[in-house]
C-alpha positions as CSV (number, residue, x, y, z in Angstrom):
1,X,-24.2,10.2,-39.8
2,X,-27.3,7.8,-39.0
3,X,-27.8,6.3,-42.4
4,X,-23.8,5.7,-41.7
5,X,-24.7,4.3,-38.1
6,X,-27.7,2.1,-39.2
7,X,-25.1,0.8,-41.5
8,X,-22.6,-0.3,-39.2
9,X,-25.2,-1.7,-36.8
10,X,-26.8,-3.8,-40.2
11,X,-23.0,-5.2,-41.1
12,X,-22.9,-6.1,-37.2
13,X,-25.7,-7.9,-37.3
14,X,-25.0,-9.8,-40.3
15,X,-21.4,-10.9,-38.6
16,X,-23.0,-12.4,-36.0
17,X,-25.2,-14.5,-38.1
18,X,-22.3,-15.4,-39.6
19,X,-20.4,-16.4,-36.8
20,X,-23.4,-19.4,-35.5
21,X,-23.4,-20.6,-39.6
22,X,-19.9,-21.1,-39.5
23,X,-20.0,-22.1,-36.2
24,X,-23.0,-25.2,-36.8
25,X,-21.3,-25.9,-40.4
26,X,-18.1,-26.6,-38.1
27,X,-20.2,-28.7,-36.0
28,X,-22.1,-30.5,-38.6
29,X,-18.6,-31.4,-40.3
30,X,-17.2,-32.2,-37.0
31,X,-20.1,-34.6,-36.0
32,X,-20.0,-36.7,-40.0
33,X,-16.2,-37.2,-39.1
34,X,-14.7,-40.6,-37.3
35,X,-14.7,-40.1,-33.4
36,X,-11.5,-40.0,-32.0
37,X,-10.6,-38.0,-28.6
38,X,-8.8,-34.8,-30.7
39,X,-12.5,-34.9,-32.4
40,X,-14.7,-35.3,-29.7
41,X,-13.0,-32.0,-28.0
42,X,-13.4,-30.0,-30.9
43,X,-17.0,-31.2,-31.4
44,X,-17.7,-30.3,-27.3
45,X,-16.1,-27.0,-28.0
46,X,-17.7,-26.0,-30.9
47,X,-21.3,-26.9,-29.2
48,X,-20.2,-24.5,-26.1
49,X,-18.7,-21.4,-28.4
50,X,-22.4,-22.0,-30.0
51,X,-24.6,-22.5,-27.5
52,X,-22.5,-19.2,-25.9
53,X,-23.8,-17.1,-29.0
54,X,-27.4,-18.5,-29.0
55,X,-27.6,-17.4,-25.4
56,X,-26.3,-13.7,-25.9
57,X,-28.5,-13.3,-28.4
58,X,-31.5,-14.3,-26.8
59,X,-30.3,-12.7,-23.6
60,X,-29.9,-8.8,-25.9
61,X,-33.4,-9.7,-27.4
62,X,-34.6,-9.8,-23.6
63,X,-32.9,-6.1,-23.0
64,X,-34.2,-4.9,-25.9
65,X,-37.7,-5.8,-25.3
66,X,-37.7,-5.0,-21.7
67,X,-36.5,-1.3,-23.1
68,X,-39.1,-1.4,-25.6
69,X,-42.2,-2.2,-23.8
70,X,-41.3,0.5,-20.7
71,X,-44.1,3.3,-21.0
72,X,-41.3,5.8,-23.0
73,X,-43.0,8.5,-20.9
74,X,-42.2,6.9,-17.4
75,X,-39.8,8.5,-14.7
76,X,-36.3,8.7,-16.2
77,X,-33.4,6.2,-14.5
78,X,-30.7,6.8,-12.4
79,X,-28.5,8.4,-15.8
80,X,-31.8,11.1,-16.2
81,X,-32.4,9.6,-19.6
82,X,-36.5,8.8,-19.8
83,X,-37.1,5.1,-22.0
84,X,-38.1,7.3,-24.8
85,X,-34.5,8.0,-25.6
86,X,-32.9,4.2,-25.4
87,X,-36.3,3.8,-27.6
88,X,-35.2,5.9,-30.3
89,X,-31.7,5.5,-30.2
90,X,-31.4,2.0,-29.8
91,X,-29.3,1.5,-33.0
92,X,-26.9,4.0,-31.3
93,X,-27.2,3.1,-27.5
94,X,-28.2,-0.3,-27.9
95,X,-24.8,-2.1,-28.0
96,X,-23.7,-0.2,-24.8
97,X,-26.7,-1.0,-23.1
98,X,-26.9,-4.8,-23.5
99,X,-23.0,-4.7,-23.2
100,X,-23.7,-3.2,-19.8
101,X,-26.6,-5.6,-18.2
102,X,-24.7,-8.6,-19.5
103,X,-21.3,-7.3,-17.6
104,X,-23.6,-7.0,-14.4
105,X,-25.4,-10.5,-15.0
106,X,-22.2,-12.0,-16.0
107,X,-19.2,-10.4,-15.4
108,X,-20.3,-9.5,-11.9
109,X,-19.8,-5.8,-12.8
110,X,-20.8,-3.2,-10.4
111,X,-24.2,-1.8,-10.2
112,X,-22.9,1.2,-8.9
113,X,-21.1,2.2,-12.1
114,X,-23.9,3.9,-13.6
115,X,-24.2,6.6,-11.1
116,X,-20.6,8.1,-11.8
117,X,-20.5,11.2,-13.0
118,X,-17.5,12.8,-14.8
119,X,-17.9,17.5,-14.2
120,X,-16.1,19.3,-16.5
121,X,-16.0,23.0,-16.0
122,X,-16.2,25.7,-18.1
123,X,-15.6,29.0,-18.0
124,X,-17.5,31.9,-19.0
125,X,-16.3,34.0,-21.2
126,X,-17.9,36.7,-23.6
127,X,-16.5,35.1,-26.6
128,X,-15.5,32.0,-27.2
């Protein structure tokens, strides 16, 4: 299941380099062509849709390294989970972790959210 994991977070990763070549070979086109207005708003919105990418990657590089340079022995957050963990796991966790600070930082999700809990009960019998 990991080598299957590391995998799919490698093809990910590889997509999203894809996505800014495409995206600056667009722009590099757009820019050699004559300037008219249809142009000139494809070449403004291809430079935001870029920029947009550059940004979230260097915004999940500045997760990441906060994560990775917290003493992996330190008192565990809120979730119970010591640095350690997101450490180790980051090809796993890592996605839902980035996804999460950059829904607070820009999405104005709620801080809160972490602290919910969902109980499931189970009863004890001798044989399951």
């Amino acid at each position: 299941m990991q080598s299957r994991l590391t995998e799919w977070a490698r093809l990910n990763r590889r997509n999203k380099g894809g996505l800014k070549k495409r995206l600056s070979k667009e722009l590099e086109q757009l820019l050699a062509q004559e300037r008219d207005d249809e142009t000139l708003a494809k070449i403004i919105d291809t430079k935001i849709h870029l920029n947009l990418e550059i940004e979230k990657d260097e915004m999940e590089e500045e997760i990441r390294d906060a994560i990775k340079w917290t003493g992996p022995t330190k008192a565990p957050g809120p979730d119970g989970f010591p640095a350690i963990f997101f450490q180790k796991y980051w090809d796993i966790v890592g996605k839902d972790v980035v996804d999460y600070c950059l829904g607070i930082l820009n999405d104005k999700k709620e801080v809160n959210s972490v602290n919910l809990t969902d109980i499931m009960l189970i009863p004890k019998v001798q044989n399951p």
